[in-house]
C-alpha positions as CSV (number, residue, x, y, z in Angstrom):
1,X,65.6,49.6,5.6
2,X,67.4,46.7,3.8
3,X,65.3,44.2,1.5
4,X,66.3,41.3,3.7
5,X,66.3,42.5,7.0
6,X,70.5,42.1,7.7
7,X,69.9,38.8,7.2
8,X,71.9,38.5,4.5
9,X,74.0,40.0,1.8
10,X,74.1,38.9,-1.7
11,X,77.3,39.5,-3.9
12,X,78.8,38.4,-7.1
13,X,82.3,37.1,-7.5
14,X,84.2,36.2,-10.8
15,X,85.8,32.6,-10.7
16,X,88.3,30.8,-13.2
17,X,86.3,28.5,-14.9
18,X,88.6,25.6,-13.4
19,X,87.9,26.8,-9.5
20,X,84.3,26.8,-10.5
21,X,84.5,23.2,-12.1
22,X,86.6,22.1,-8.7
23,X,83.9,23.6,-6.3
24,X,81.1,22.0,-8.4
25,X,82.6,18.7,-8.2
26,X,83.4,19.1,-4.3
27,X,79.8,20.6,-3.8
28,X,78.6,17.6,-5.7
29,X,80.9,15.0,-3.6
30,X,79.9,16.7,-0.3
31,X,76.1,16.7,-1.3
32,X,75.9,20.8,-0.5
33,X,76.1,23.7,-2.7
34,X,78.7,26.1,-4.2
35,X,77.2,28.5,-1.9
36,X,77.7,26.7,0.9
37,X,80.7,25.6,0.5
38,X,82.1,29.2,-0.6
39,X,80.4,30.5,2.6
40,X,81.9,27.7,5.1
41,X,85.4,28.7,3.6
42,X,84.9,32.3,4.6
43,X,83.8,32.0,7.9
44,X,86.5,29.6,9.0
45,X,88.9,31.9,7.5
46,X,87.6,35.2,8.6
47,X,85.4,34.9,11.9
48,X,87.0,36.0,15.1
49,X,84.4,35.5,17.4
50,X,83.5,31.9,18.2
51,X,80.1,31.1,20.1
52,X,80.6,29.3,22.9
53,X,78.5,26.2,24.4
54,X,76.3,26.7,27.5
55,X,78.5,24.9,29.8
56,X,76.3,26.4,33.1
57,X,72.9,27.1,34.2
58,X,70.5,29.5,32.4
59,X,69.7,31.2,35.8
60,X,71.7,32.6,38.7
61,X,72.6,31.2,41.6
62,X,71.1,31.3,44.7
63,X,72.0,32.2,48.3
64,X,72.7,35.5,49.8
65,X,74.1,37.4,46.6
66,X,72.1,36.1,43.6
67,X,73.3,36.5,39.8
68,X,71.8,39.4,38.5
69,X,68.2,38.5,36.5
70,X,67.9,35.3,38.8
71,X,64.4,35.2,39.9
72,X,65.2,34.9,43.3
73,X,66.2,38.8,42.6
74,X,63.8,40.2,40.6
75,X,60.1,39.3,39.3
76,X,59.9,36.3,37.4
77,X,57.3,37.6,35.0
78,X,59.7,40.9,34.6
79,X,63.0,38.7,33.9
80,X,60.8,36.6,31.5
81,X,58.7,39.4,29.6
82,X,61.1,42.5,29.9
């Protein structure tokens, strides 16, 4: 098993001394670190899936046909601590 779980994954790049000195300076204006800012770059640039907001509610509906894991369908306690 990996050291960190998947959490994360640490690698080393080699910059040009001049990006290094611009991302200092934007890390520094931005109050966040290289890392970050590094990071935030790749995942705009590279992540396809986009998480959504919860625009509905958490459980089914109710009526004659239920969502599936609505408690009116199954046991609370099993939907809960499945």
């Amino acid at each position: 098993m990996c050291h960190n779980y998947g959490v994360s994954v640490r690698t080393t790049i080699d910059l040009a001394d001049d990006m290094y000195a611009l991302l200092r300076r934007r890390a520094a204006d931005e109050r966040t670190s290289i890392r970050a800012l590094i990071a935030d770059a790749i995942d705009s640039r590279y992540r396809t899936v986009r998480s959504k907001p919860v625009t509905g509610p958490l459980v089914g509906k109710r009526g004659a046909n239920p969502a599936s894991g609505s408690p009116d369908r199954e046991n609370p306690y099993d939907v809960l601590f499945a």
